[in-house]
C-alpha positions as CSV (number, residue, x, y, z in Angstrom):
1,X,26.2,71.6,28.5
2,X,25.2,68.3,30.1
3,X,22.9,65.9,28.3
4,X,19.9,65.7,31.2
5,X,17.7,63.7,28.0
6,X,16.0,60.2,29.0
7,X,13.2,57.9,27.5
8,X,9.7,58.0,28.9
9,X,7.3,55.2,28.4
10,X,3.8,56.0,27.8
11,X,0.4,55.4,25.1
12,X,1.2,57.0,22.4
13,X,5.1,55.2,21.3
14,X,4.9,52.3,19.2
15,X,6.9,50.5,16.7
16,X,6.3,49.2,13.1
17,X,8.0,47.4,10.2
18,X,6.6,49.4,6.7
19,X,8.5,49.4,3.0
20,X,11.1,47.5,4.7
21,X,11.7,50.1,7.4
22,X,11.0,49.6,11.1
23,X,9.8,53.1,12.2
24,X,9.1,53.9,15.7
25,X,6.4,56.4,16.0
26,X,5.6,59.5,18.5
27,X,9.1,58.7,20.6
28,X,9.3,60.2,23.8
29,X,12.4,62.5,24.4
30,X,12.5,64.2,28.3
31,X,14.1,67.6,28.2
32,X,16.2,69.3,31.3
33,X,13.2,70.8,32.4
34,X,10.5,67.7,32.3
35,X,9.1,68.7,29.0
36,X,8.6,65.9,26.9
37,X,9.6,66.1,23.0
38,X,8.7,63.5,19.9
39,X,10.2,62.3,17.4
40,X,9.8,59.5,14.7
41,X,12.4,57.4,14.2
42,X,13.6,55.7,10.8
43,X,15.6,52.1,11.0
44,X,17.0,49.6,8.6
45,X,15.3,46.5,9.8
46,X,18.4,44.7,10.5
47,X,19.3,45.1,14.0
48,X,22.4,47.0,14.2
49,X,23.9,50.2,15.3
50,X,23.9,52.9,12.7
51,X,24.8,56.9,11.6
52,X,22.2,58.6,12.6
53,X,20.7,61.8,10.2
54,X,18.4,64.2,12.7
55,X,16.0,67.4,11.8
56,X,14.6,69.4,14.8
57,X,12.2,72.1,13.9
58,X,7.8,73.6,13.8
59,X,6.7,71.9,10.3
60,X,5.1,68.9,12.3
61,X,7.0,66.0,11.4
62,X,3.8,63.7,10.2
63,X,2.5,65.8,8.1
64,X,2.7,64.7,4.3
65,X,4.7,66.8,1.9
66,X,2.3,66.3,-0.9
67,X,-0.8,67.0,0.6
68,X,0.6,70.2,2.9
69,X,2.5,71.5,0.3
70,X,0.3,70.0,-3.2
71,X,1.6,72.9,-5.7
72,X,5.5,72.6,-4.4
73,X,5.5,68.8,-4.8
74,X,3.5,68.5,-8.2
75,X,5.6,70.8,-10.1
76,X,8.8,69.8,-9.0
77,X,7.8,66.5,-10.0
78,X,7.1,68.0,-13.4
79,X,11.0,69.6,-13.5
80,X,12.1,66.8,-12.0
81,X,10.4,63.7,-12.0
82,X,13.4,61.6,-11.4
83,X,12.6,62.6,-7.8
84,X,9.7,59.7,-7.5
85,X,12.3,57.2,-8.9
86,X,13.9,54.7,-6.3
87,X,11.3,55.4,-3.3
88,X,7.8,55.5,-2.6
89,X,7.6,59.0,-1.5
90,X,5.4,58.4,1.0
91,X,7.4,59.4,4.0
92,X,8.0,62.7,2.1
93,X,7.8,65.9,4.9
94,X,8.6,69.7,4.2
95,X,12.2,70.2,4.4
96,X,13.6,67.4,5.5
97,X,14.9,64.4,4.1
98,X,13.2,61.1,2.6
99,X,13.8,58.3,4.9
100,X,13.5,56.0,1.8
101,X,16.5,57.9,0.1
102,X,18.8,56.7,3.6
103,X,17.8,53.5,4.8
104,X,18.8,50.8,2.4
105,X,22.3,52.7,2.9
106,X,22.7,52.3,6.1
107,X,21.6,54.8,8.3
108,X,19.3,55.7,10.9
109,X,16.6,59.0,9.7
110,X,15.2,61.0,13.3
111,X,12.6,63.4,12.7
112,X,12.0,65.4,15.6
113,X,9.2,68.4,16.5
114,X,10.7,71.5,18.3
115,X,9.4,72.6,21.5
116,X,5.7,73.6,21.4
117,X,5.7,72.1,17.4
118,X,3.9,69.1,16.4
119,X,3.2,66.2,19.1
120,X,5.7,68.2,21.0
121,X,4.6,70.3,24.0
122,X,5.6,73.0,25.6
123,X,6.0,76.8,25.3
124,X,6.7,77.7,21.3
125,X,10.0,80.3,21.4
126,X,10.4,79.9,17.5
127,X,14.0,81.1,16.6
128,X,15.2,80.9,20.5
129,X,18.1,79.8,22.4
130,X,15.6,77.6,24.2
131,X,15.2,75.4,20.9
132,X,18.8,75.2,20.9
133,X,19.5,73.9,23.7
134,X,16.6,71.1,23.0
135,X,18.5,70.5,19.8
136,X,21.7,69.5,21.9
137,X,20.1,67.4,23.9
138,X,18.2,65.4,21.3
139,X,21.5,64.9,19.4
140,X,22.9,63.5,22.8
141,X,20.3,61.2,23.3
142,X,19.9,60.2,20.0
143,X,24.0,59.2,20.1
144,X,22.6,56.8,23.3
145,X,20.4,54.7,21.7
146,X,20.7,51.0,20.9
147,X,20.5,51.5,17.3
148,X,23.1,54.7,16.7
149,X,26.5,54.1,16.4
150,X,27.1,57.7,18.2
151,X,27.9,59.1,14.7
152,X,25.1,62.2,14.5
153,X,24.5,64.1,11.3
154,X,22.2,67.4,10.9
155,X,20.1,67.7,7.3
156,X,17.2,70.1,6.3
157,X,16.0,73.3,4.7
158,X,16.0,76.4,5.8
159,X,14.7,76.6,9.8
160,X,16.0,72.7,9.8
161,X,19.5,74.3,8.5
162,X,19.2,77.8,10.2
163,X,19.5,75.9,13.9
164,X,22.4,73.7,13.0
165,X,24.5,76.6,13.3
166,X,23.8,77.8,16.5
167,X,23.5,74.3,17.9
168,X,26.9,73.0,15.8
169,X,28.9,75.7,18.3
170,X,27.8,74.5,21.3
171,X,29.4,71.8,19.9
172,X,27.7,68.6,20.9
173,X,30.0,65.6,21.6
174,X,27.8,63.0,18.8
175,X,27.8,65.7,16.9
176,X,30.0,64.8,13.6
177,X,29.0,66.8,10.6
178,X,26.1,69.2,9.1
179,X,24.6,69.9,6.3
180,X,22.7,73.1,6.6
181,X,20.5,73.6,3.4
182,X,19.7,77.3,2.4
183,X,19.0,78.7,6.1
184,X,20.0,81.7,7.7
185,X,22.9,82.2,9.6
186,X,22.4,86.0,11.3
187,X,18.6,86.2,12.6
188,X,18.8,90.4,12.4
189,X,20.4,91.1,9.1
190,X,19.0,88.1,6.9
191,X,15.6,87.4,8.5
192,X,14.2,90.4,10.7
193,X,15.9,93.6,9.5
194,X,17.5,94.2,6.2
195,X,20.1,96.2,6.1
196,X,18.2,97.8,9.2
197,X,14.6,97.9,7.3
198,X,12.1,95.4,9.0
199,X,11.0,92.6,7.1
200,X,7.7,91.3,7.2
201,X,8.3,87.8,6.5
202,X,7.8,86.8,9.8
203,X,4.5,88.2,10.0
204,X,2.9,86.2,7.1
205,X,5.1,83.1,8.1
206,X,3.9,82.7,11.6
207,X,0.2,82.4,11.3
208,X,0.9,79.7,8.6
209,X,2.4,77.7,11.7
210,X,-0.2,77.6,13.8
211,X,-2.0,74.9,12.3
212,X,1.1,73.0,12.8
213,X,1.5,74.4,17.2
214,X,1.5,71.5,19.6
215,X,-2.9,71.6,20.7
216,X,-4.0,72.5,17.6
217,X,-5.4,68.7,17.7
218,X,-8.6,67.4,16.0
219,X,-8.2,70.9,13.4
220,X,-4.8,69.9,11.9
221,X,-4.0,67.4,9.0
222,X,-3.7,63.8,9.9
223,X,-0.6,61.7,9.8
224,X,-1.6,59.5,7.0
225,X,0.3,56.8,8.1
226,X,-1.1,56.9,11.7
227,X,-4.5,59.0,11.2
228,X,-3.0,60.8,14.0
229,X,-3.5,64.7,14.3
230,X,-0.3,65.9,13.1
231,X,-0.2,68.7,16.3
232,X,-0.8,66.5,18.9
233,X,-3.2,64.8,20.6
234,X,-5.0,67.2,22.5
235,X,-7.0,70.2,21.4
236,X,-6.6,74.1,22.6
237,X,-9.0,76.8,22.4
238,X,-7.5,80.0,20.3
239,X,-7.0,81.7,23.4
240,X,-4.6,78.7,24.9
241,X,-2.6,78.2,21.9
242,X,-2.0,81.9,22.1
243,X,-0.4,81.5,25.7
244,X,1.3,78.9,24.5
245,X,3.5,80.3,22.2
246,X,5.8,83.4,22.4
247,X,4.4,86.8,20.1
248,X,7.3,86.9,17.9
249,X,6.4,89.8,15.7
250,X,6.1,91.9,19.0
251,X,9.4,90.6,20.2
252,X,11.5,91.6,16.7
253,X,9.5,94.8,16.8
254,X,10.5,95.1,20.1
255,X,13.9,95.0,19.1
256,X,15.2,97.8,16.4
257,X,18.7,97.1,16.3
258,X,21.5,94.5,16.9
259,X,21.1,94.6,20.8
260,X,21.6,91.9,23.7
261,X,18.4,90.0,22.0
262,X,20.5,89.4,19.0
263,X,23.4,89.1,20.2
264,X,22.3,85.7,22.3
265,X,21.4,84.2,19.3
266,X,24.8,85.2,17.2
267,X,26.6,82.1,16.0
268,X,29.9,81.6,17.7
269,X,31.9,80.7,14.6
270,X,35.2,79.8,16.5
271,X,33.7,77.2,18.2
272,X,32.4,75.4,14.7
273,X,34.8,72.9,14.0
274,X,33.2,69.9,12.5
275,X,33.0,69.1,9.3
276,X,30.3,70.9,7.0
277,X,28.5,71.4,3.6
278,X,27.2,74.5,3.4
279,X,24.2,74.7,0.5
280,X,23.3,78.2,-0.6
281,X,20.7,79.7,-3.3
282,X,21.4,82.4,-5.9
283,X,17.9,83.4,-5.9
284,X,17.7,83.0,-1.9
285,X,17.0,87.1,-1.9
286,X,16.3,87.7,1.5
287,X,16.9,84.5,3.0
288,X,18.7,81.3,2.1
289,X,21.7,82.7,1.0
290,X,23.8,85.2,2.7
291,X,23.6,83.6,5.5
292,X,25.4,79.9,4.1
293,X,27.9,81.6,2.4
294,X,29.3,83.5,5.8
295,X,28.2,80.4,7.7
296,X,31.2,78.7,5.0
297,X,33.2,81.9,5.3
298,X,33.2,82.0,9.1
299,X,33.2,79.0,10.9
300,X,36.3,77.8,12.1
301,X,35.8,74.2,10.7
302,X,39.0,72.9,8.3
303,X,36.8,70.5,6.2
304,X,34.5,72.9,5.2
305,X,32.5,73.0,1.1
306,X,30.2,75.5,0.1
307,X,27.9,74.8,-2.4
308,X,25.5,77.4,-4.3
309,X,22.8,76.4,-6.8
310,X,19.6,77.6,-8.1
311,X,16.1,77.8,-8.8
312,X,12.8,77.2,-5.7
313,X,15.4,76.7,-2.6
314,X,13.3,73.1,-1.7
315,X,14.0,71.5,-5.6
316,X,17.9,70.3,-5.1
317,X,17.6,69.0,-1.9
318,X,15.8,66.0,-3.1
319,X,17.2,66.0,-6.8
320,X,19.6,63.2,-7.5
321,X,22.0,66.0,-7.5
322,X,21.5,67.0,-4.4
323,X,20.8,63.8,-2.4
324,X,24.0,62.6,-4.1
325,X,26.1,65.0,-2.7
326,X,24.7,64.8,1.1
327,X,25.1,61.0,0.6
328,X,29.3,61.4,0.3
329,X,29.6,63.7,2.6
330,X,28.0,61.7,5.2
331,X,29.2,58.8,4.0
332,X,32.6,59.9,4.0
333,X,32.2,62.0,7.7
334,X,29.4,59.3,9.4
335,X,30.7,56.4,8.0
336,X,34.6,57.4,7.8
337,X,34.5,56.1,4.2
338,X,37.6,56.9,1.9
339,X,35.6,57.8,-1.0
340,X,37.3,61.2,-2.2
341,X,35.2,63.7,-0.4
342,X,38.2,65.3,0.9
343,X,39.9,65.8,-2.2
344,X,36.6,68.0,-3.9
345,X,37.3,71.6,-4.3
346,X,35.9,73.5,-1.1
347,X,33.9,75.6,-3.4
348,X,30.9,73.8,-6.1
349,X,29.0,76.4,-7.7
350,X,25.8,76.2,-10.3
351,X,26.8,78.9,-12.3
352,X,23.6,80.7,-13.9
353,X,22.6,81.4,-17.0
354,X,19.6,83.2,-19.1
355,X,16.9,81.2,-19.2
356,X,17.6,79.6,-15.9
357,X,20.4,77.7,-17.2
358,X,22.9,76.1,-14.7
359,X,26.7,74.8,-15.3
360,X,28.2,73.2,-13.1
361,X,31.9,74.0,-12.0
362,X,34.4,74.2,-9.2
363,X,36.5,76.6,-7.5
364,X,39.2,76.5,-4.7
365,X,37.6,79.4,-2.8
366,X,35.4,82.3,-2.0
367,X,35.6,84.6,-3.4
368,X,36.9,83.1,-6.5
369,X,40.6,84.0,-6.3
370,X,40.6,85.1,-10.3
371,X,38.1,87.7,-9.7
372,X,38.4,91.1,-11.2
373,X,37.2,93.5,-9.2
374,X,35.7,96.3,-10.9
375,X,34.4,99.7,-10.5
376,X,31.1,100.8,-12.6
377,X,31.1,104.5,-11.5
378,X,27.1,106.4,-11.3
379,X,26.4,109.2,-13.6
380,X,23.7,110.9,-12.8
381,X,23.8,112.7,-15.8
382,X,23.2,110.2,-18.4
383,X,21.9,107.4,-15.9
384,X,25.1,105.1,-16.9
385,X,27.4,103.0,-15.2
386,X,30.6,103.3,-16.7
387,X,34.3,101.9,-16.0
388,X,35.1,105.8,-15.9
389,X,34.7,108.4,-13.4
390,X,32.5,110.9,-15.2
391,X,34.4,114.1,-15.7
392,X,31.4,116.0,-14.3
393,X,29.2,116.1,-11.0
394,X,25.3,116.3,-11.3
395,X,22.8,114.7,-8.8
396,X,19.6,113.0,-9.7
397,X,16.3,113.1,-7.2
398,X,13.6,110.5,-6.3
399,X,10.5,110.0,-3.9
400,X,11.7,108.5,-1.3
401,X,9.1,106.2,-1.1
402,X,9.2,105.6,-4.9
403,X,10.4,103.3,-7.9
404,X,13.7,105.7,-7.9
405,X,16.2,105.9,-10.9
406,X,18.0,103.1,-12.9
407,X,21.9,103.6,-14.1
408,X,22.8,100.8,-17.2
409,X,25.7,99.5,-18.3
410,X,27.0,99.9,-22.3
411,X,25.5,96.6,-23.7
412,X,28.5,93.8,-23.7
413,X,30.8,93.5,-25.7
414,X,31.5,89.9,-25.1
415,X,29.8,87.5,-22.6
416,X,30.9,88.5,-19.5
417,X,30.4,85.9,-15.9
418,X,29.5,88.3,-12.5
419,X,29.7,85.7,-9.9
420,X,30.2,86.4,-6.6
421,X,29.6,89.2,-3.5
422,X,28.8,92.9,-4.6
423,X,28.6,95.8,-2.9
424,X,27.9,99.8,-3.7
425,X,29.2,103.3,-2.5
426,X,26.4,105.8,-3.1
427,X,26.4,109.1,-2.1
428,X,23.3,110.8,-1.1
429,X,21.4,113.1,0.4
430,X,17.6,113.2,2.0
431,X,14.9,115.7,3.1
432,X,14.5,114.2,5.9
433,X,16.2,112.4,8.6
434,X,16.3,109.2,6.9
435,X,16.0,107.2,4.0
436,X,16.1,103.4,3.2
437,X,18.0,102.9,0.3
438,X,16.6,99.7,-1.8
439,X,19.0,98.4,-4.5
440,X,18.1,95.8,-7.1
441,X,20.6,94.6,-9.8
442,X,19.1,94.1,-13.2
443,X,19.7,92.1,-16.7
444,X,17.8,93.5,-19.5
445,X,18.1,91.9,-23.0
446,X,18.9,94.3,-26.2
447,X,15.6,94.9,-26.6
448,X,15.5,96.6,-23.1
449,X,13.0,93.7,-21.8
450,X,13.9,92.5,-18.5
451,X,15.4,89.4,-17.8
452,X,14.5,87.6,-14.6
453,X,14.8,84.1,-12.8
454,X,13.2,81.6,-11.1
455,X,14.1,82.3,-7.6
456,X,13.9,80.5,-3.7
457,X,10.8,82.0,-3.2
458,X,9.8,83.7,-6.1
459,X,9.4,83.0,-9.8
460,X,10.7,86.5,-10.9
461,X,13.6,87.6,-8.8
462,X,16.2,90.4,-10.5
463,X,19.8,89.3,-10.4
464,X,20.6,90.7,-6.8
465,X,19.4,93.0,-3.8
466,X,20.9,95.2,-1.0
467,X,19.6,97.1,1.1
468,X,20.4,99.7,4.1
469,X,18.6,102.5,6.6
470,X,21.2,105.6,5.7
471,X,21.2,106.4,9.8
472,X,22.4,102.8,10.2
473,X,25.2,103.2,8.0
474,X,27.9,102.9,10.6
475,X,30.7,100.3,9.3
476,X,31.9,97.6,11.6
477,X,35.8,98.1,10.0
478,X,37.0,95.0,11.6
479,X,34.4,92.9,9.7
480,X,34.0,95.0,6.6
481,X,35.4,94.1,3.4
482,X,35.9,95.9,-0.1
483,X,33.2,93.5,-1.3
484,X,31.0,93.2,1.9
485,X,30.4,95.8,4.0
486,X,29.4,95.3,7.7
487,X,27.2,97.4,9.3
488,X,27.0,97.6,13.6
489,X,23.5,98.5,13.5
490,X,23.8,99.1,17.5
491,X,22.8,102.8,17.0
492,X,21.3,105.3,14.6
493,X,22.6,108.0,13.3
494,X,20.3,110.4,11.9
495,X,21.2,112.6,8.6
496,X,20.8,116.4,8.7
497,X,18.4,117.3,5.8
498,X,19.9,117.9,2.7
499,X,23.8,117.3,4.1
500,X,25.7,114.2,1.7
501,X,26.7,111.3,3.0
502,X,28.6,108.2,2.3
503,X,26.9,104.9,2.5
504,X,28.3,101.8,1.9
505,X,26.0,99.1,0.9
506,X,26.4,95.3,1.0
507,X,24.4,94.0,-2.0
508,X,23.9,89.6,-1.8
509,X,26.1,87.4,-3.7
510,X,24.8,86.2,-7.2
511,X,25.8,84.7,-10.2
512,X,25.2,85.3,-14.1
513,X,26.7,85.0,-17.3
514,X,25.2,88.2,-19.4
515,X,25.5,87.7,-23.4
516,X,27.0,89.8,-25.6
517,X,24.9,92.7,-26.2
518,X,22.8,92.4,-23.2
519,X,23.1,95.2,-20.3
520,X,23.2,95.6,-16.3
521,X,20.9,97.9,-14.3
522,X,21.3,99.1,-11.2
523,X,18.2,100.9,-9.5
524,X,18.3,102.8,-6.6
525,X,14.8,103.2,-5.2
526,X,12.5,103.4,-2.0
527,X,10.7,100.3,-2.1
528,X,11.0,97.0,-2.7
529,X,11.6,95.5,-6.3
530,X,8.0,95.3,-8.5
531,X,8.5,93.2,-11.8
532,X,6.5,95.1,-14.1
533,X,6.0,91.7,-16.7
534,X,2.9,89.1,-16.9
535,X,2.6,86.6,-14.0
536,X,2.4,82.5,-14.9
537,X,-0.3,81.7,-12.3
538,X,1.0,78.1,-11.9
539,X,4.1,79.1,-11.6
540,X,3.6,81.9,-8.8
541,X,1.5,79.6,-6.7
542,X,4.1,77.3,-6.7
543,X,6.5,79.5,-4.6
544,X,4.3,79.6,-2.2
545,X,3.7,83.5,-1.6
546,X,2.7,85.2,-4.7
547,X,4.5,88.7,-5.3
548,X,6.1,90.4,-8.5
549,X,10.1,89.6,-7.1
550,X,10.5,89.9,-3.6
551,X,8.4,87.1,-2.6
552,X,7.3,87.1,1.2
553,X,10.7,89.6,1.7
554,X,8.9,92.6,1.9
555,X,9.7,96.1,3.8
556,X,6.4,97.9,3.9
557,X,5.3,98.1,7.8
558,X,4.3,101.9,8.3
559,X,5.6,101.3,12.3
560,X,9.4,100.8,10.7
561,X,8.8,103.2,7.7
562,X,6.4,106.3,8.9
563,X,6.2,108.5,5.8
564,X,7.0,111.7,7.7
565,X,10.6,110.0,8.1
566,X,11.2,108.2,5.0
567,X,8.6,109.9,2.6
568,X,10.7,113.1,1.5
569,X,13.0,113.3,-1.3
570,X,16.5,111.6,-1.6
571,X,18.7,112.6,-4.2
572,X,21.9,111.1,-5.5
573,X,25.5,112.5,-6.4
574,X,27.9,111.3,-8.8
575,X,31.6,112.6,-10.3
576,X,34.8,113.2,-8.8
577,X,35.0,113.5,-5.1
578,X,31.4,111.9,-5.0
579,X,32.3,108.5,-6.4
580,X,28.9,106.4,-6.3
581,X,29.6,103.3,-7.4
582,X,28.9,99.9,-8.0
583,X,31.5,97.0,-7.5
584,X,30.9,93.5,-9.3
585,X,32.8,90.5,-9.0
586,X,34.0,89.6,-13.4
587,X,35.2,85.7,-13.7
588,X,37.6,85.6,-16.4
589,X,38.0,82.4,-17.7
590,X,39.7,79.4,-16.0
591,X,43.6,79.6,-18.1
C-alpha cells in the first residue's frame, strides 16, 4: 500500500506550549480519498526529531477521561492512587496513553480520531478494513514529519489494540513495534459470535458512541482544554448522523457465520513481524483476552512477550506497572536502547489468587511447558468430576434455556495452580435441532460459597467461560489443539433429536491458585453465567455495564436464539465410551 497522506492547512490547526509540552491541536491528515482526519499531536518542546507513540480509533480524542468516564477514573485512583503521581492528568483520554507519562522521555504522543470519530469526518465503518487502511496511512505520514525520527509505535486499549493487528500485517514501513493492550484479535469468535452464539455487546456499545460520531457538534462534551466540541465542529440532525455511519448490528446479524465478511478482516499472522508486547486480561471473558494470547501465539514476529494480568482491563495500563513495562519495550524497540528487554522471558504472567491476589512470575512459553495436563471425567451420576472414568454410564437432563447442572471436584488436597488454556469434550444430546452449550468454570470455598473476581468488565466474573452452538461444532483439525479447539463455523450442522454427539469446546485461558480444601465447578447450562451473591453498587458502576458476571457479553437476542430451536431439553452423557470431560492446565511448581 502506498502512503497518498499530505497536510492541509485550514482554521481549525493551531499550536500551543502547555505543562511544558508544545501540542498541536485539530491536525489535518488527507486520506487516499480526500477525506480529511485529525489528530492532536504531543511534543517535547525542544525541537528535535523523536519516536513517535500513535492511537487511531471512535472515543474522540479531546474528550477528558475523568469527566467521560467519572466512576472508572475515581476508583482507580482509590486502588491506585500512585497513578496521579508524576503528571497532571489532565491530558488523560479513554484508553490511550498520558502524554505527560512520555514526553519528558523523549518521545512524540499522536492521538488520532478514526474515520467518521471525533473531529474526524467521513463515513463511520467501525471495525472495517476502511479504518485500516486510514491507520496505515496515518502511521506513514506521521514517520514524515519534522519532529519524528520515522520510529512509529502503536499503544491503547482494547479498539486502540484490536486495530494494530490488522494494520501491523499490512506491515507499514515506520511501523517498528506494538503494544496491543487487551483487544481482540478475531472479530467473529471474540467479539460478534461466541462460539457461534451472537453476542450483544455491540448493540449496547454502539449507541454509547454516538455522542462521540464526527456532527454530533454543539451536543457533545467539550474539549476542556480547547472548549471545542469534542465531535466536531459542525452539527447533524439524527437523521444525518444516521447516514453517516454504517448499521453495524444489521451488518453482524447479517452475517451468521465465518464467511467472506470475516474473512477480510482476519489478521494475516505471517506477515506480523515486528516486534510486540501482547497485554492480556484473565478476567477479559468475552473480550480482552483470547484474542492477545493467539495474537502472541500466531504472529510470525521473533521478538514477541505476552503479558497477562488482572483486575478492570483499563487499571494496568496506567499503573506504574504497566507504564513501566511499555516504557522498555519502546525504549528498547523506538529508541534501539540496550537495556535488557531482549533478555526477559517471552511470557510475564500475574498469577491470580483468592481475594484478587496477584504474583508476579515468568515463564519461557505458552503454554507453560511444565503443565500437566489432566483429565477431570463428568459423572452424571453423582455430579462429580473425577480423575477417573466412572465405571458406569448415566445421563443428566436440563432446559435448554436454563441454569443447567454443575459437576465439582473433591475439595483439594493441597493448593493446586490452574493456569493456562482449557477446553471440554461433552457428550450430548438435544430435543431439538440445536442447543448452545454455555460453560462456566467455578471456585467455591469449603463452605460451598462461591468465589468470584474482579473482572475486565465486570466485578463478579467466575474463573472461566466457553461456549459453542452444537450445529457449529465442526473442528478445523489443522488449527485445533488438545487444549484449544478450533471450530470452522463456515456451515451448520444440525443435530437429529435425541441422537449423541461429540462436541468439543474451547473454554478461555485463566489462572488461579485454589487452597487446600477449596473445590472447582464446572456447569453446563443454557444461558449465560448469573452470580447469585449481593451486588457492591460502587463497585458495579465502576465497570461500566452493570450485570451479575457476564458484563455487557451477553447471548440473549431471540433472532439468534428462537425458543422453538434452542428451548427443548439437552441432556448429558457420561462413562466409558461417552467420555465428557473437562481438561485443565495444573502448574507444578518451578524445580
Amino acid at each position: 500500500m502506498t502512503n497518498t497522506t499530505k497536510m492541509v492547512d485550514d482554521q481549525y490547526m493551531r499550536t500551543e506550549i502547555r505543562d511544558d509540552m508544545l501540542i498541536m491541536w485539530q491536525v489535518p491528515i488527507q486520506m487516499r480519498d480526500g477525506v480529511v482526519l485529525r489528530a492532536d499531536v504531543f511534543l517535547p518542546t525542544p525541537e528535535g526529531a523523536y519516536p513517535t507513540i500513535m492511537s487511531y480509533g471512535p472515543y474522540a480524542k479531546g474528550q477528558s477521561f475523568q469527566e467521560a468516564y467519572s466512576a472508572q477514573w475515581n476508583q482507580m485512583l482509590k486502588d491506585f492512587p500512585e497513578i496521579a503521581e508524576g503528571s497532571s492528568n489532565k491530558y488523560q483520554c479513554w484508553e490511550v496513553t498520558d502524554p505527560e507519562r512520555w514526553i519528558p522521555h523523549g518521545y512524540a504522543v499522536v492521538r488520532v480520531d478514526s474515520r467518521g470519530a471525533g473531529w474526524s469526518e467521513g463515513l463511520q465503518n467501525l471495525w472495517s478494513m476502511e479504518e485500516i487502511y486510514d491507520f496505515y496511512e496515518c502511521i506513514e505520514w506521521a514517520a514524515e514529519q519534522p519532529w519524528s525520527n520515522g520510529n512509529i509505535g502503536l499503544l491503547g486499549i482494547s479498539y486502540y489494540a484490536a486495530n494494530q493487528w490488522l494494520v501491523a500485517a499490512l506491515q507499514p514501513p515506520h511501523l517498528k513495534a506494538i503494544i496491543p493492550w487487551e483487544g481482540t484479535s478475531d472479530l467473529y469468535r471474540e467479539f460478534y459470535y461466541h462460539g457461534g452464539i451472537r453476542c450483544q455487546f455491540i448493540d449496547s456499545w454502539l449507541p454509547k458512541q454516538v455522542p462521540m460520531q464526527y456532527g454530533y457538534g454543539s451536543r457533545a462534551r467539550k474539549n476542556p482544554h480547547t472548549g471545542e466540541s469534542v465531535a466536531g465542529p459542525e452539527t447533524f440532525t439524527e437523521e444525518e448522523l444516521r447516514r453517516n455511519r454504517v448499521d453495524k448490528v444489521a451488518e453482524v446479524k447479517a452475517h451468521p457465520l465465518f464467511d467472506e465478511y470475516y474473512q477480510t478482516l482476519s489478521v494475516d499472522w505471517s506477515q506480523i513481524n515486528i516486534p510486540l508486547l501482547s497485554a492480556a486480561n484473565w478476567g477479559g471473558q468475552g473480550l480482552h483476552l483470547r484474542g492477545n494470547i493467539e495474537g502472541f501465539m500466531q504472529s510470525a514476529s521473533e521478538k514477541k512477550w505476552l503479558e497477562v494480568h488482572g483486575l478492570e482491563h483499563w487499571t494496568h495500563f496506567y499503573t506504574p506497572y504497566g507504564v513501566n513495562l511499555q516504557r522498555q519495550f519502546f525504549d528498547r524497540f523506538l529508541k534501539g536502547e540496550d537495556n535488557g528487554w531482549d533478555n526477559k522471558p517471552k511470557v510475564l504472567l500475574q498469577i491470580r489468587h483468592v481475594g484478587n491476589k496477584f504474583v508476579a512470575r515468568e515463564e519461557d512459553a505458552w503454554p507453560i511447558p511444565r503443565t500437566v495436563w489432566t483429565k477431570y471425567y463428568l459423572n452424571a451420576r453423582s455430579f462429580l468430576l473425577n480423575k477417573e472414568l466412572p465405571e458406569n454410564d448415566s445421563s443428566v437432563t436440563y432446559e435448554a434455556l436454563g441454569d443447567g447442572v454443575t459437576f465439582y471436584t473433591h475439595p483439594m488436597e493441597k493448593e493446586t495452580e490452574i493456569t493456562g488454556p482449557l477446553a471440554a469434550k461433552l457428550f450430548i444430546s438435544s430435543s431439538t435441532q440445536d442447543a448452545d452449550i454455555f460453560l462456566v468454570l467455578r471456585l467455591f470455598n469449603p463452605s460451598g460459597e462461591e468465589v468470584v473476581f474482579r473482572g475486565a468488565m465486570d466485578a463478579y466474573t467466575p474463573v472461566a467461560q466457553g461456549w459453542l452452538r452444537a450445529s457449529h461444532r465442526k473442528l478445523d483439525m489443522e488449527r485445533s489443539l488438545p487444549y484449544r479447539p478450533y471450530h470452522t463455523h463456515t456451515e451448520v450442522e444440525w443435530l437429529v433429536p435425541g441422537e449423541i454427539y461429540e462436541l468439543d469446546i474451547e473454554i478461555w485461558p485463566t489462572s488461579i491458585v485454589v487452597p487446600e480444601g477449596y473445590r472447582l465447578g464446572l456447569t453446563v447450562r443454557g444461558k449465560d453465567y448469573e452470580y447469585s451473591g449481593a451486588l457492591d453498587e460502587e463497585m458495579t458502576q465502576f465497570h461500566r455495564y452493570p450485570s451479575r458476571g457476564c458484563g455487557p457479553f451477553l447471548h440473549a437476542d431471540p433472532d439468534d436464539r428462537p425458543s422453538h430451536i434452542y428451548g427443548g431439553k439437552v441432556t448429558v452423557y457420561t462413562g466409558r465410551g461417552r467420555e465428557s470431560h473437562l481438561l485443565l492446565p495444573v502448574i507444578p511448581e518451578k524445580p
